[in-house]
Every structure is written in structure tokens, then in C-alpha cells.
N, C-alpha and C positions, 0 to 999 in steps of 0.2 A: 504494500500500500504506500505509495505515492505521496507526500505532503503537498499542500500548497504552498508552503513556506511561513505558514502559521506555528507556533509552537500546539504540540499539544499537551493538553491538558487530561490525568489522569484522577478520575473524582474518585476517592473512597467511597464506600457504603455509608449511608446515613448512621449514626450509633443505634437509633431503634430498630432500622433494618436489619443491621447487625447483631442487635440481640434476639430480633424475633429470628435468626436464623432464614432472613428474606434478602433473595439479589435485587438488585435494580429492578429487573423485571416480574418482580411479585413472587418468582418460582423459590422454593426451598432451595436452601444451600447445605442441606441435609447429606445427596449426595453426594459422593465424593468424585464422583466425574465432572459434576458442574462444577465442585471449584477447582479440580484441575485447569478445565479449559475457563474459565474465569481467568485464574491466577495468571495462566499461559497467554492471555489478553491482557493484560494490566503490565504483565510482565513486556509484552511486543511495545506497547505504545509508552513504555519505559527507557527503553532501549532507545526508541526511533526518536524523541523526544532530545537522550543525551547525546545523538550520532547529531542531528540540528544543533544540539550548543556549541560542540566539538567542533562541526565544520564552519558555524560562525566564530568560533575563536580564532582558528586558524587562516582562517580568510579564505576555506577552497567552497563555501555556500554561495559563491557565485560561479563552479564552474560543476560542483558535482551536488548532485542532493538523494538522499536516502530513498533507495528502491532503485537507481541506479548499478547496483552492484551485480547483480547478474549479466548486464550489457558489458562494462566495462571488463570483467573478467572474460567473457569472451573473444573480446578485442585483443585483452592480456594474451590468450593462447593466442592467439593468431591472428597476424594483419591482415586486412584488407577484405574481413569477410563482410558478402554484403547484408543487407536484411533478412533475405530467409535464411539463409545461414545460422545467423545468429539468433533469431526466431526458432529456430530447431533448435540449437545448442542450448538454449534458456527455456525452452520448452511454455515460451508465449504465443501469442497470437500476435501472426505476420504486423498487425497494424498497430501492436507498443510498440516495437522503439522508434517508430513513424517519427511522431511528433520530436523527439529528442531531437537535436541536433548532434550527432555522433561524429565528432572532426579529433580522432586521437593519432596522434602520430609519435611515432619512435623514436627513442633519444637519438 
């Protein structure tokens, strides 16, 4: 998932949702599959959040941004591949890395 260059924002449970043992979405957090894939969601826009700070600290938030990294690594194995190429290699659909502007060249 793609940002739009907003930060995001990761909301904890309300504390009564949390004691009534209720997710955001009303369902029990009784099971324990839900709060895997819960946590494993909390945990994603945790990540993707501090890879945004990280690439504006360092200044490359103007050339690369988070969800990029499947594209780029493909580039990395091998110059010059074109879009379906790398649509097969990253296992997207032909028309993501469309929009990118994808200009990587080798030191």
C-alpha cells in the first residue's frame, strides 16, 4: 500500500473497547486470529509510517517512497527491464509501475 505522502496515523482501541474485549469494528477480540491479523495491521502501518520519517530525514522522500520497493529491487537484479518484465518479477499488474516514473541508472 502506497502513501500519499501523508503520514499515517495508527489509532489505538478506545480503553472501553478494550476492556469490553471489542475491535474497532464491534467484532470480539476474543479470538486469537483476529488479533493476530489486527496486530499484523497496526504492526504494517507502523512500519510504513517510520520508513516516511526515515526517508524525510534523509532527504530521498523526494525521489523514492514506501511501496516502491518491489520495483526498485527488480531494477537492482537487472537493467533495462521493461514493464512487463518487471510486472512478472513483482508479481503486479502490468499497469502499477505505469504511473511511476522508473529512470534508475547504474553507477
Amino acid at each position: 500500500m502506497e502513501s500519499d505522502g501523508k503520514s499515517l496515523e495508527v489509532r489505538p482501541l478506545s480503553r472501553a473497547a478494550a476492556e469490553q474485549g471489542v475491535s474497532p469494528k464491534g467484532r470480539s477480540t476474543d479470538d486469537p486470529l483476529d488479533q493476530i491479523v489486527w496486530s499484523i495491521g497496526r504492526a504494517y502501518y507502523a512500519y510504513v509510517g517510520l520508513l516516511e520519517r526515515v526517508l524525510a530525514e534523509t532527504g530521498l522522500d523526494r525521489h523514492v517512497r514506501p511501496g516502491m520497493g518491489h520495483i526498485l529491487f527488480a531494477l537492482f537484479e537487472e537493467d533495462g527491464r521493461n514493464i512487463k518484465e518487471i510486472a512478472a518479477r513483482t508479481q503486479l499488474s502490468g499497469s502499477t509501475p505505469r504511473p511511476a516514473r522508473i529512470t534508475v541508472r547504474s553507477g
